[in-house]
VOPAGU-2260 file (C-alpha; in pm, 1 decimal, decimal comma):
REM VOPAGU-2260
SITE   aa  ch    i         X         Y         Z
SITE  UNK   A    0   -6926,2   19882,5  -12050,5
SITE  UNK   A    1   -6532,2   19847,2  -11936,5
SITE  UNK   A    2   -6539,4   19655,1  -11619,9
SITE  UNK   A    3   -6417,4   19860,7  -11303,9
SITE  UNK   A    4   -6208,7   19700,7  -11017,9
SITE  UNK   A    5   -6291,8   19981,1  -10822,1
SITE  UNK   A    6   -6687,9   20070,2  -10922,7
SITE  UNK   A    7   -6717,0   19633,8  -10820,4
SITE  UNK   A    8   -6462,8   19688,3  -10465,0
SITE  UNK   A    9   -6750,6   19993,8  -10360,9
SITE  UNK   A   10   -7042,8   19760,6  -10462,9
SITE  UNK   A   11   -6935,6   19413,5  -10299,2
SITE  UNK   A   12   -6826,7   19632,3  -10017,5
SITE  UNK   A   13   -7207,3   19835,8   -9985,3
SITE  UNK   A   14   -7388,7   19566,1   -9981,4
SITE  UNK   A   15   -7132,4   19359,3   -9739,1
SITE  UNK   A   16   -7183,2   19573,6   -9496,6
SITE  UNK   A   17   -7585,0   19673,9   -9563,7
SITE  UNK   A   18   -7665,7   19287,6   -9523,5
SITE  UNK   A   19   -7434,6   19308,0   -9186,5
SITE  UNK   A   20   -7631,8   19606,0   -9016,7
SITE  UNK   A   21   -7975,4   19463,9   -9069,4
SITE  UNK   A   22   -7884,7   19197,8   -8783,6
SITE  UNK   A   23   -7616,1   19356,7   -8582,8
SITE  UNK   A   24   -7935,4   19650,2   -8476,7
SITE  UNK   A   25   -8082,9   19358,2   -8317,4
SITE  UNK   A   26   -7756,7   19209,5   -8192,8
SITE  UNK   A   27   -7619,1   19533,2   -7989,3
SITE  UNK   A   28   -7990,8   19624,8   -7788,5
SITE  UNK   A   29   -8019,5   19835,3   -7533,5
SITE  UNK   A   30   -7993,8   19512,0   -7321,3
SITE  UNK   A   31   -7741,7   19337,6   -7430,8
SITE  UNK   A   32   -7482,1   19677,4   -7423,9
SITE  UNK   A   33   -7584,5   19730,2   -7035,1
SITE  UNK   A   34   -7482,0   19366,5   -6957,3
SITE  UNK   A   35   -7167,4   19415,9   -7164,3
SITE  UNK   A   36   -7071,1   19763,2   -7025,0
SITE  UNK   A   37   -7137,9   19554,6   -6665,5
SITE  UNK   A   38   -6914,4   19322,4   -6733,5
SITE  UNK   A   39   -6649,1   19540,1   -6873,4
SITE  UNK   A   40   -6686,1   19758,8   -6587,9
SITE  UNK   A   41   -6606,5   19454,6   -6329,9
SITE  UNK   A   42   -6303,5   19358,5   -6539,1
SITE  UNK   A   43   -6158,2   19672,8   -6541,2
SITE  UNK   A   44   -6241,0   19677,3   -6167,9
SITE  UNK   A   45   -6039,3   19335,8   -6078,2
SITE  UNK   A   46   -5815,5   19404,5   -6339,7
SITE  UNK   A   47   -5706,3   19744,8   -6179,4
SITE  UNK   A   48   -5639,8   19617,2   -5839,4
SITE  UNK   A   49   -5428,4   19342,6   -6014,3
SITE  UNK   A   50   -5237,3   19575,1   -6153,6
SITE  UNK   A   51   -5133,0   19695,0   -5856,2
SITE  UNK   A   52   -4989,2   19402,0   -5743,7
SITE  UNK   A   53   -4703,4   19368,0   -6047,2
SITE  UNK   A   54   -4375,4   19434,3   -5975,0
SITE  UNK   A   55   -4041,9   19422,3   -6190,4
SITE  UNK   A   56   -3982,9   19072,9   -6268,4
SITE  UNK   A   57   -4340,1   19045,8   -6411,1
SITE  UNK   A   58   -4278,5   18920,2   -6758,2
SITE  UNK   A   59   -4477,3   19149,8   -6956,0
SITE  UNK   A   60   -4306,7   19242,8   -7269,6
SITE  UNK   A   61   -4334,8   18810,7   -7326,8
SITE  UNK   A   62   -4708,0   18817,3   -7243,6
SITE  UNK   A   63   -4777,6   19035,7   -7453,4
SITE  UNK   A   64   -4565,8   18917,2   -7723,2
SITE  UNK   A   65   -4745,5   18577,6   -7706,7
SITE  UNK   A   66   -5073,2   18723,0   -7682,1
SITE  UNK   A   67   -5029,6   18972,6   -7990,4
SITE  UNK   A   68   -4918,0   18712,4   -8230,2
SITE  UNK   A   69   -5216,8   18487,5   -8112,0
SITE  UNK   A   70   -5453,6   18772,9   -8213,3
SITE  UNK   A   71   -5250,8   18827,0   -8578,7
SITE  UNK   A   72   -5241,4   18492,2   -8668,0
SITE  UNK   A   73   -5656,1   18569,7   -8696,8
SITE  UNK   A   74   -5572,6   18774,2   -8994,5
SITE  UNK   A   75   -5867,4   18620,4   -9231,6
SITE  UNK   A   76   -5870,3   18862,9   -9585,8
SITE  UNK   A   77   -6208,5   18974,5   -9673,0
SITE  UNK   A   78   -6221,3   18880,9  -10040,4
SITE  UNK   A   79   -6627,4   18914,1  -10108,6
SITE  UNK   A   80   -6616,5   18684,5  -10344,9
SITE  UNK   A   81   -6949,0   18491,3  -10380,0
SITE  UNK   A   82   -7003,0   18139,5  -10614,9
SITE  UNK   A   83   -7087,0   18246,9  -10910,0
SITE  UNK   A   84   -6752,1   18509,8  -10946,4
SITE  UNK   A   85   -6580,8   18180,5  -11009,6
SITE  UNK   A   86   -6769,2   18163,2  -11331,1
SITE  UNK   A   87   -6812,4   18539,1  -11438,0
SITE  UNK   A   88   -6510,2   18696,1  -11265,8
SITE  UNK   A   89   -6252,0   18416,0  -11378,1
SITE  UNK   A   90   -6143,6   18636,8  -11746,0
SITE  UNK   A   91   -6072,4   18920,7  -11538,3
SITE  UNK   A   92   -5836,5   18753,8  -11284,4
SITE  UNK   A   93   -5598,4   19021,1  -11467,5
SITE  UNK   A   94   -5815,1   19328,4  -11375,1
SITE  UNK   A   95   -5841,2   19203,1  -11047,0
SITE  UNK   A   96   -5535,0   19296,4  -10876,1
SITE  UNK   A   97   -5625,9   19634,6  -10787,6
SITE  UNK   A   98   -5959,4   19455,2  -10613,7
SITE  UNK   A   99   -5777,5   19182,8  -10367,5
SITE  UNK   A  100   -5542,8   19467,8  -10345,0
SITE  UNK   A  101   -5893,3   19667,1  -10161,1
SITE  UNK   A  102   -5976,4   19427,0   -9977,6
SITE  UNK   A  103   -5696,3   19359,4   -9783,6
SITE  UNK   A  104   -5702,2   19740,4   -9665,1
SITE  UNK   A  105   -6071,3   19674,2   -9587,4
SITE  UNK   A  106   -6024,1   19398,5   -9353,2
SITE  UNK   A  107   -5764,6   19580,2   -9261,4
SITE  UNK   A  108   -5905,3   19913,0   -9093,6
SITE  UNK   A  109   -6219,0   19615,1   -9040,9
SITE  UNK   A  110   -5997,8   19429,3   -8795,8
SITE  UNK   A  111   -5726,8   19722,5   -8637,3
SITE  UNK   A  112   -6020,1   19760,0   -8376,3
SITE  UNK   A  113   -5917,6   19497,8   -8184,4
SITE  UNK   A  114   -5541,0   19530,3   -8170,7
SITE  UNK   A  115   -5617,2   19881,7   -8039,8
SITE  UNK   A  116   -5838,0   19771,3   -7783,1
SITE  UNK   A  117   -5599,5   19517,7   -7689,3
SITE  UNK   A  118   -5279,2   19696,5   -7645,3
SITE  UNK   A  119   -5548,6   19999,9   -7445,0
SITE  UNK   A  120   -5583,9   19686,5   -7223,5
SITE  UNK   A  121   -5247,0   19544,9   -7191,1
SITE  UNK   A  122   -5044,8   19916,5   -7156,6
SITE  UNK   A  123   -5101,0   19914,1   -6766,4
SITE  UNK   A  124   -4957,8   19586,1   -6703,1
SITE  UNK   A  125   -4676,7   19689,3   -6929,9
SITE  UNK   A  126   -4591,0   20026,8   -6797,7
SITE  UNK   A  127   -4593,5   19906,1   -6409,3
SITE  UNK   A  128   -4435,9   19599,1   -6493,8
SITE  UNK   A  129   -4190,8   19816,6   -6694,6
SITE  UNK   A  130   -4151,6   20125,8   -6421,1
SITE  UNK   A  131   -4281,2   20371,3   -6737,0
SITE  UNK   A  132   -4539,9   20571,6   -6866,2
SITE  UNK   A  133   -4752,9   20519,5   -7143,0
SITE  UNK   A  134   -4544,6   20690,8   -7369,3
SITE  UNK   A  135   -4448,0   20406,9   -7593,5
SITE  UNK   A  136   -4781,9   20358,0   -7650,2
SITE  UNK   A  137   -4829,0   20431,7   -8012,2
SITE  UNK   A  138   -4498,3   20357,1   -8094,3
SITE  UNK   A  139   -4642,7   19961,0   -8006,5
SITE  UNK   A  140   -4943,8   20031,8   -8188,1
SITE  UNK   A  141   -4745,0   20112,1   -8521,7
SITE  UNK   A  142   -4562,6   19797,1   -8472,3
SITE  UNK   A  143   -4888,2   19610,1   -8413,4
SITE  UNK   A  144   -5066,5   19736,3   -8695,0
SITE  UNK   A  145   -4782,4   19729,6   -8950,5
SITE  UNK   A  146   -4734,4   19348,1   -8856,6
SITE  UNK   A  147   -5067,1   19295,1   -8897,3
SITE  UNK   A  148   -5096,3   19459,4   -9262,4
SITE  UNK   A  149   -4789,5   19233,2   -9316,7
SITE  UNK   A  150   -5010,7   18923,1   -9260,4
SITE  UNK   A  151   -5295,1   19018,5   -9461,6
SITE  UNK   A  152   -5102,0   19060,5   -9725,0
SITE  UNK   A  153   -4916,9   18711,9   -9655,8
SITE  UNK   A  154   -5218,3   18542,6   -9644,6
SITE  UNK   A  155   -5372,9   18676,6   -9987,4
SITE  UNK   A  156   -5082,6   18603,6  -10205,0
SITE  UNK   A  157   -5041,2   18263,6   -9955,0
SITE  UNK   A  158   -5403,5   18145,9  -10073,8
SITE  UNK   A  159   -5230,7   18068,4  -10376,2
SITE  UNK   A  160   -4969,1   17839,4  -10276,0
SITE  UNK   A  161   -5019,0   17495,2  -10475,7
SITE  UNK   A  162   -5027,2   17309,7  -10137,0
SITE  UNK   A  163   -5166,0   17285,8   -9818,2
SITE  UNK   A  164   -4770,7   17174,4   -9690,1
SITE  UNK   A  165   -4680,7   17506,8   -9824,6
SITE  UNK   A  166   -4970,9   17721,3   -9679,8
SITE  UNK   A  167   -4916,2   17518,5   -9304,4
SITE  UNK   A  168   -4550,3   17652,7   -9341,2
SITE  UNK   A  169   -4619,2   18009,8   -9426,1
SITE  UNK   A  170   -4832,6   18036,7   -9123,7
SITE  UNK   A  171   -4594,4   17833,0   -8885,6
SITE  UNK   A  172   -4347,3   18124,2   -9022,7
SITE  UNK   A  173   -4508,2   18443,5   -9006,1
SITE  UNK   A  174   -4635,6   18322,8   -8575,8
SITE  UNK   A  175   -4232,6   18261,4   -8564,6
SITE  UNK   A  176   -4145,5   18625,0   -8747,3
SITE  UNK   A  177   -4403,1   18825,1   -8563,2
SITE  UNK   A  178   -4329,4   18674,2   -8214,7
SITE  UNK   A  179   -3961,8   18764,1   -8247,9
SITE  UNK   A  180   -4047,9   19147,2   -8376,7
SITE  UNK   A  181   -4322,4   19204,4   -8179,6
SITE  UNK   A  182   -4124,9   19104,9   -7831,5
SITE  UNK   A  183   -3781,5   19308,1   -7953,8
SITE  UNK   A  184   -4007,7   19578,6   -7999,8
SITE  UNK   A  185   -4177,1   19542,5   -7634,2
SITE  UNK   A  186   -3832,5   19466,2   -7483,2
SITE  UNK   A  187   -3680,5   19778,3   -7655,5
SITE  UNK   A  188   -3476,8   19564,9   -7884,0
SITE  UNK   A  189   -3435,1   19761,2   -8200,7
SITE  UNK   A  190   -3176,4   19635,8   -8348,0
SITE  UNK   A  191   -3332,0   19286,6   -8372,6
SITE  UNK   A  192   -3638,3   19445,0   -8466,1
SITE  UNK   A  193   -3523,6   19612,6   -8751,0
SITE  UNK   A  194   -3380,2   19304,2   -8885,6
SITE  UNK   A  195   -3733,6   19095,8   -8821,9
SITE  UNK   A  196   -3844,7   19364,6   -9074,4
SITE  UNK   A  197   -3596,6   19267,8   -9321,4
SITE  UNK   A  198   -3678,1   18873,1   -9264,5
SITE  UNK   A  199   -4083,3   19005,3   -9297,9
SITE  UNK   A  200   -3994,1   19157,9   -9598,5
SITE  UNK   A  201   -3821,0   18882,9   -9762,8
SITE  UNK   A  202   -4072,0   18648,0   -9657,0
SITE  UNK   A  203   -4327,1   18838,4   -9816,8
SITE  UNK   A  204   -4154,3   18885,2  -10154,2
SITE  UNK   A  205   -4081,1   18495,4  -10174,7
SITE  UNK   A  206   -4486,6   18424,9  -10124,0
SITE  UNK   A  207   -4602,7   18623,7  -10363,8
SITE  UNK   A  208   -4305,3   18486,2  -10620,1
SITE  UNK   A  209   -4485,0   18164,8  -10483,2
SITE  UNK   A  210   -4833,3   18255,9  -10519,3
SITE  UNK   A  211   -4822,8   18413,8  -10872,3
SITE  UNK   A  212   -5031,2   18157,8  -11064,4
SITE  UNK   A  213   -5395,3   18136,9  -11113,8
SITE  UNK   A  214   -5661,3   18248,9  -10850,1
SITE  UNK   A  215   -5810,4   17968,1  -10642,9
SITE  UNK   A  216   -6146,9   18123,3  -10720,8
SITE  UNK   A  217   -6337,1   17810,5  -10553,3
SITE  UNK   A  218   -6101,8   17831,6  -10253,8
SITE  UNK   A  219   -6199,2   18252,3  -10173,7
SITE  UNK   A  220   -6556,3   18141,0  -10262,4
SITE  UNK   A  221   -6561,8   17899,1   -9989,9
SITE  UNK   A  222   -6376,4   18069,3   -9724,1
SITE  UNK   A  223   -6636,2   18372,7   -9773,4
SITE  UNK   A  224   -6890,5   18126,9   -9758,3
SITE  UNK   A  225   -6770,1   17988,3   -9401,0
SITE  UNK   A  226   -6755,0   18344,7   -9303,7
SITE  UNK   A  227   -7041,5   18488,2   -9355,7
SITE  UNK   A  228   -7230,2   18154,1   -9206,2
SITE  UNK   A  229   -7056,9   18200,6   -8902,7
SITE  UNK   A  230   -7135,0   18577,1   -8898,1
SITE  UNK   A  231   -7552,2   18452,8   -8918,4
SITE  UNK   A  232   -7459,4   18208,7   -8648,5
SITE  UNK   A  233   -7432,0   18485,6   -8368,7
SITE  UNK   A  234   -7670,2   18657,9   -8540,2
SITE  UNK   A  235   -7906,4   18399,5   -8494,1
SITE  UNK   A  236   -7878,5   18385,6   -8164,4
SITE  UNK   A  237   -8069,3   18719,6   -8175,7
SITE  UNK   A  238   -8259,8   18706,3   -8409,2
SITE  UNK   A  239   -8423,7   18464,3   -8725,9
SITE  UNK   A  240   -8191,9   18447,5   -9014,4
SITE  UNK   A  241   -8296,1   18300,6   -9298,7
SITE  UNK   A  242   -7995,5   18205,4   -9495,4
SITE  UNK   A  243   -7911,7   17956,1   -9168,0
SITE  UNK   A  244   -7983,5   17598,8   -9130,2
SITE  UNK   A  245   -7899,7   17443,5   -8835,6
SITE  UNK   A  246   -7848,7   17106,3   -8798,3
SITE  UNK   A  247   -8024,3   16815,2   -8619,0
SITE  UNK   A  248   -7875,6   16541,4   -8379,4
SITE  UNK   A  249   -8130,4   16300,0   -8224,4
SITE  UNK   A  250   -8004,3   16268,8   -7882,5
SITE  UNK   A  251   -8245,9   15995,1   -7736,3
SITE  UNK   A  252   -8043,7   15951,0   -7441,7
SITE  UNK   A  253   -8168,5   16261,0   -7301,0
SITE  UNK   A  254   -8554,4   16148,3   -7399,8
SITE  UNK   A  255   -8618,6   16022,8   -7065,8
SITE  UNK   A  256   -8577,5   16372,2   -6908,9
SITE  UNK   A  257   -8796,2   16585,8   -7156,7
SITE  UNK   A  258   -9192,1   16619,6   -7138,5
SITE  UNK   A  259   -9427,1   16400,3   -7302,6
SITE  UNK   A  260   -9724,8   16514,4   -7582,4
SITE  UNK   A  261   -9934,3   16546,3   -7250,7
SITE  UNK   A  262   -9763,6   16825,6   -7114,1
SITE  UNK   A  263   -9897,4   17021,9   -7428,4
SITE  UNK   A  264   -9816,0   17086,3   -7782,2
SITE  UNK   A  265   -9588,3   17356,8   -7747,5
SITE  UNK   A  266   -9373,6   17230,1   -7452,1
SITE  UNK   A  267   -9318,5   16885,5   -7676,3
SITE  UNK   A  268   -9196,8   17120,1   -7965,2
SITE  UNK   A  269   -8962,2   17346,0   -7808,5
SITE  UNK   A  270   -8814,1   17105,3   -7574,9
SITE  UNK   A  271   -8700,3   16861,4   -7855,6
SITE  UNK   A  272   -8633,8   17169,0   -8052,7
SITE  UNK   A  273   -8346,5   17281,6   -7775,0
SITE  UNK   A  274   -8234,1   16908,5   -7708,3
SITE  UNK   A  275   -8179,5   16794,7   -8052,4
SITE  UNK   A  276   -8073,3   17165,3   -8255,6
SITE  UNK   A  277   -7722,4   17188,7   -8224,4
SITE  UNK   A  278   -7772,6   17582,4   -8254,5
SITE  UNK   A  279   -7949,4   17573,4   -7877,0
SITE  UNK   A  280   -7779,0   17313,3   -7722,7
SITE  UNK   A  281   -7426,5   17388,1   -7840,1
SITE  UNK   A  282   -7456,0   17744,9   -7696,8
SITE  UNK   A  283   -7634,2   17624,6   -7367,9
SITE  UNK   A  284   -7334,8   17358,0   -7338,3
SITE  UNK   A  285   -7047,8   17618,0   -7434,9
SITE  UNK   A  286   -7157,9   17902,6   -7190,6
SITE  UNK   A  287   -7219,7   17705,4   -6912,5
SITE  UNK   A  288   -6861,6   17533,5   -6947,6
SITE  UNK   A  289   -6716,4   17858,5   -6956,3
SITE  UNK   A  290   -6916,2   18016,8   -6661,0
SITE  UNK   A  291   -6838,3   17709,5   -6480,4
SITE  UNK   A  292   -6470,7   17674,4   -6562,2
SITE  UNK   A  293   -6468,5   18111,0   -6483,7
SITE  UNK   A  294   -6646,9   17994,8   -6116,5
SITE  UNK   A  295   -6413,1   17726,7   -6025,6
SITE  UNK   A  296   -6078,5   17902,6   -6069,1
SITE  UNK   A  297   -6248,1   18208,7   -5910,3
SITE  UNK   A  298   -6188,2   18163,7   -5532,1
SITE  UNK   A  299   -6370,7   18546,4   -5488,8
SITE  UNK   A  300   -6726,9   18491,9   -5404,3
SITE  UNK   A  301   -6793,7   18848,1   -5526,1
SITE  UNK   A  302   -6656,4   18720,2   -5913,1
SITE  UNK   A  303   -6828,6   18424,1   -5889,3
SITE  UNK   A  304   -7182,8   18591,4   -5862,4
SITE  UNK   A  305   -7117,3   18814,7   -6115,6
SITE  UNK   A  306   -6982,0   18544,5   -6362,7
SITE  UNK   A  307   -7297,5   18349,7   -6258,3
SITE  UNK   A  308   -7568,5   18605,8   -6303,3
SITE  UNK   A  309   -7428,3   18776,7   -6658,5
SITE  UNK   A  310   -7353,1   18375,4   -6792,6
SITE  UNK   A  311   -7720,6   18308,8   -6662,3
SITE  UNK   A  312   -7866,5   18650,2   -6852,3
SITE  UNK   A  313   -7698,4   18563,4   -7146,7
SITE  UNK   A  314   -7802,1   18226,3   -7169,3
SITE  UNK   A  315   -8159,9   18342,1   -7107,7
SITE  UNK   A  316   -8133,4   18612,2   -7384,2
SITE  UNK   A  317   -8015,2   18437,5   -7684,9
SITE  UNK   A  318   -8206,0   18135,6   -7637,8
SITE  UNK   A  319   -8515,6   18331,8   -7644,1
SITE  UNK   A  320   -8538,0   18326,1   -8023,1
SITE  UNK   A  321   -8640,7   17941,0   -8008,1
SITE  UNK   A  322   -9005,8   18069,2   -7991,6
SITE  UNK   A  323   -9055,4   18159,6   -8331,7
SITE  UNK   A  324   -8798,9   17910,8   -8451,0
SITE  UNK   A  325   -9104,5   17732,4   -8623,6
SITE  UNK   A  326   -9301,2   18030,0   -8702,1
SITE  UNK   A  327   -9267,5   18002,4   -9055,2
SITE  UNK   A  328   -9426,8   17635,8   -9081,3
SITE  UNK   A  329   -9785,1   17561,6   -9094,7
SITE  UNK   A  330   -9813,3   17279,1   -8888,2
SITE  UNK   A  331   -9752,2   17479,6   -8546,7
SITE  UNK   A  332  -10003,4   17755,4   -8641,4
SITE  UNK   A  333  -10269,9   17473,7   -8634,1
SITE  UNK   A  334  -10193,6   17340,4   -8241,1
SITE  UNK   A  335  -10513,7   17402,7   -8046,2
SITE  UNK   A  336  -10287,6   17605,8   -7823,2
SITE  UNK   A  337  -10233,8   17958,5   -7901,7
SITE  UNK   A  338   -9953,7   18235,8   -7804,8
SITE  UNK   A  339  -10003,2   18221,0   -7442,3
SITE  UNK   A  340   -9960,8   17887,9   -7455,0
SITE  UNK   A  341   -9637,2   17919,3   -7627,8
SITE  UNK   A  342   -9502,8   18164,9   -7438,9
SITE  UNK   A  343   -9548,0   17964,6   -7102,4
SITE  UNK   A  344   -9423,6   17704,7   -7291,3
SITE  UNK   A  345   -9062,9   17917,2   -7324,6
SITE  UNK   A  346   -9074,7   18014,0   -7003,4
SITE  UNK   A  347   -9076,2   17644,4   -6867,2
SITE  UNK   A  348   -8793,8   17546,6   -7097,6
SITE  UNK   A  349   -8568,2   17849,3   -6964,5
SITE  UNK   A  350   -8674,2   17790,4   -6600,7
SITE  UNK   A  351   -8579,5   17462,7   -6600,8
SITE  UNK   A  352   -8226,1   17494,5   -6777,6
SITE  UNK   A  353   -8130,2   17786,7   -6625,3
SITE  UNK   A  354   -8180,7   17620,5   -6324,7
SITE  UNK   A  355   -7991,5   17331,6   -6378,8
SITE  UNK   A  356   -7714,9   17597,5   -6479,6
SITE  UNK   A  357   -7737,2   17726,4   -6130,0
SITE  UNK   A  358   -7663,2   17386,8   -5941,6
SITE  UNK   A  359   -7389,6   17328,8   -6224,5
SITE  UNK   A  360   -7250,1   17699,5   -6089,2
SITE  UNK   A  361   -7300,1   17622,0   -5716,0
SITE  UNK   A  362   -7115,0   17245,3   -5756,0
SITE  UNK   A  363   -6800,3   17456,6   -5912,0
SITE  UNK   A  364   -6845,7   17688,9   -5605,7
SITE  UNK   A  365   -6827,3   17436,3   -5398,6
SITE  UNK   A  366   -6560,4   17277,5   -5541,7
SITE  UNK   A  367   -6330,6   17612,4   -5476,6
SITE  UNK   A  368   -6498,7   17750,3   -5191,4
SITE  UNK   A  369   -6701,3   17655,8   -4913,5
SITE  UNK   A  370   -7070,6   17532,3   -4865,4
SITE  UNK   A  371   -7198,4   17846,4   -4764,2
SITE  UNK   A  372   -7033,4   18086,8   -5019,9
SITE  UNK   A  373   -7153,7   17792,0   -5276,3
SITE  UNK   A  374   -7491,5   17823,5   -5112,9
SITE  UNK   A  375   -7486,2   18191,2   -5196,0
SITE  UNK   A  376   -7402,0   18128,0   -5568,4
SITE  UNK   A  377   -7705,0   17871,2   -5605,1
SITE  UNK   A  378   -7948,0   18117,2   -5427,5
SITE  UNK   A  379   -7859,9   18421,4   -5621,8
SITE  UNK   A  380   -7874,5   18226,9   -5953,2
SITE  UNK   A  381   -8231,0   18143,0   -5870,5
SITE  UNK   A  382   -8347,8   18453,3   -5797,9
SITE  UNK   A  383   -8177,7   18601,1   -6088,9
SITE  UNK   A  384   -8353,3   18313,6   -6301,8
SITE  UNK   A  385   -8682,5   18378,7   -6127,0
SITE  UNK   A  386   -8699,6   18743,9   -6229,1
SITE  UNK   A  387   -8572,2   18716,4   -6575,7
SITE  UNK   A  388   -8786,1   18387,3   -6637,5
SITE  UNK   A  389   -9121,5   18588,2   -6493,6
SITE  UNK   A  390   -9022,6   18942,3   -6544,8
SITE  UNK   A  391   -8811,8   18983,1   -6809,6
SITE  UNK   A  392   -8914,0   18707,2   -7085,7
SITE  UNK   A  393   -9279,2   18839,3   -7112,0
SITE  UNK   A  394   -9172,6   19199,8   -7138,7
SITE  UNK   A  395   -8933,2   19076,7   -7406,0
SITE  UNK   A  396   -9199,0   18825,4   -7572,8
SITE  UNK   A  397   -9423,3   19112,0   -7633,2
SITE  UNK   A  398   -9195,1   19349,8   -7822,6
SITE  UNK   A  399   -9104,3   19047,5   -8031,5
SITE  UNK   A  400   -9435,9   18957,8   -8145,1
SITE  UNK   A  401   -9466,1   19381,3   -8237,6
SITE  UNK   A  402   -9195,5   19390,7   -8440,7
């Protein structure tokens, strides 16, 4: 049979995307979206009444500028290429132009989502900033998005540049091209837009002169692999995933603070397992820097409960998979304790540290406020930990253990 470039695209592609909607149906819950919509909602809110208070000299045109070519320098190309394709694929690297070729559409229309979002966001602060309508808006968004198909394509014929000198310079360049189109565009500058194009285009043609040698099959291998592993790392945090290890650090300094064997079988297990799997811990220590970091430049006591209850729900929510973290090893199942058991267990460990988070929250509140509004912030964290910890987690336990 005469191999297809196209028949393989369709297949790699299927079962991409089949593998990613078997977690992302337990990432986006009913839960989860009414927290999100929440928080969008009180963005929007703050962000509104900011809005309000830009006048003329606000530079946005340069903000957003900076902040486009921040978010198209992210312009990974999703190749699909697994480990053994550097074996069985490598005497077709001829037929496989019209493949990469594919896939550089498909993270294309995969990744447009969020420059369309973004420049949805950023068209109010431009157009009062500005004194116009919204009328340029998809005149920005064809600039946007033909920049960012300008990148992908960059960075697939860039993949095969014989050095890493030579890949750290095409980058450097295309944030330098893109920032100088991207802001003549916003500032109305079309004459130095147009020849940004030109420089684009040139730059384009002399990396894929550049790159035209033999595939770095071990190179799109690996970067796939990196991908996809950090894809089943926020997946995990919803659910089990099998293909992902996580790894170990000991930790003994923090010994002294966890519960002995007496305290029961369970509470000894999990409690090492959040201390010493950087999975847990990492997340626990990254969202309650940001929440606190959110808190103490805050100086609205309204923001600062909001930040403190959503970073408090989250942290609850996606640390709730720890309980059947070892549910796939013997040992456990043979503990003279039994579900119940476990399940109190969980509930202590997220009662404790979400409590700690709440102090942490308060202390930033304090920091950038007074005692009382800092008061406020502890006492509404602990009632918001109370009923998740004792209302929520069982509720949430039980439909678990169903499906």
């Amino acid at each position: 049979m005469k191999f297809s470039p196209n028949a393989f695209f369709k297949e790699r592609v299927s079962a991409y995307y089949n593998e990613v909607r078997k977690y992302t149906r337990y990432m986006f819950n009913d839960h989860l979206l009414f927290v999100l919509v929440f928080a969008l909602g009180a963005l929007l809110y703050y962000y509104s009444n900011w809005v309000k208070t830009i006048d003329h000299s606000f530079p946005a045109p340069l903000i957003m500028a900076v902040v486009f070519t921040a978010a198209l320098l992210w312009s990974p190309v999703y190749t699909y290429i697994k480990r053994p394709d550097t074996v069985y694929l490598l005497p077709l690297e001829e037929e496989m132009k019209p493949y990469f070729e594919k896939t550089v559409w498909a993270s294309f229309f995969a990744q447009s989502y969020l420059l369309i979002v973004l420049l949805a966001f950023m068209m109010p602060m431009y157009a009062a900033s500005q004194q116009t309508g919204f009328g340029n808006f998809f005149m920005f968004l064809g600039a946007v998005l033909a920049a960012k198909l300008w990148h992908l394509f960059c960075r697939l014929k860039a993949l095969n540049l014989p050095s890493n000198q030579k890949q750290n310079a095409d980058i450097a360049i295309r944030l330098l091209l893109s920032f100088v189109f991207l802001f003549a565009v916003f500032e109305a500058k079309y004459i130095i837009a147009g020849f940004s194009l030109l420089i684009m285009a040139f730059w384009f043609f002399y990396i894929k002169k550049e790159g035209s040698r033999p595939l770095k099959w071990d190179l799109l291998a690996e970067l796939e692999e990196k991908r996809l592993a950090s894809f089943y790392q926020v997946a995990n945090l919803f659910t089990d995933v099998p293909h992902l290890r996580g790894t170990a650090k000991r930790r003994a300094w923090l010994d002294g603070m966890l519960p002995g064997p007496q305290s029961g079988s369970h509470v000894y297990l999990l409690f090492r397992t959040f201390v010493r799997m950087n999975e847990y811990f990492g997340l626990y220590v990254r969202l309650t820097i940001i929440a606190a970091v959110i808190i103490l430049v805050s100086g609205l006591l309204p923001v600062q409960l909001i930040v403190a209850a959503l970073f408090l729900y989250l942290t609850g929510f996606q640390l709730l998979p720890i309980v059947a973290r070892h549910d796939h090893i013997i040992w456990p199942k043979l503990y003279p304790e039994g579900n119940k058991e476990k399940q109190k267990a969980v509930q202590q460990l997220l009662m404790r540290i979400m409590i700690l988070q709440s102090f942490v929250f308060g202390a930033m509140a304090a920091v950038n406020g007074v005692i009382i509004g800092a008061a406020i912030v502890v006492g509404t964290s602990i009632v918001v930990t109370l009923l998740f910890v004792n209302t929520y987690v069982p509720l949430r336990l039980k439909k678990m253990e169903r499906v």
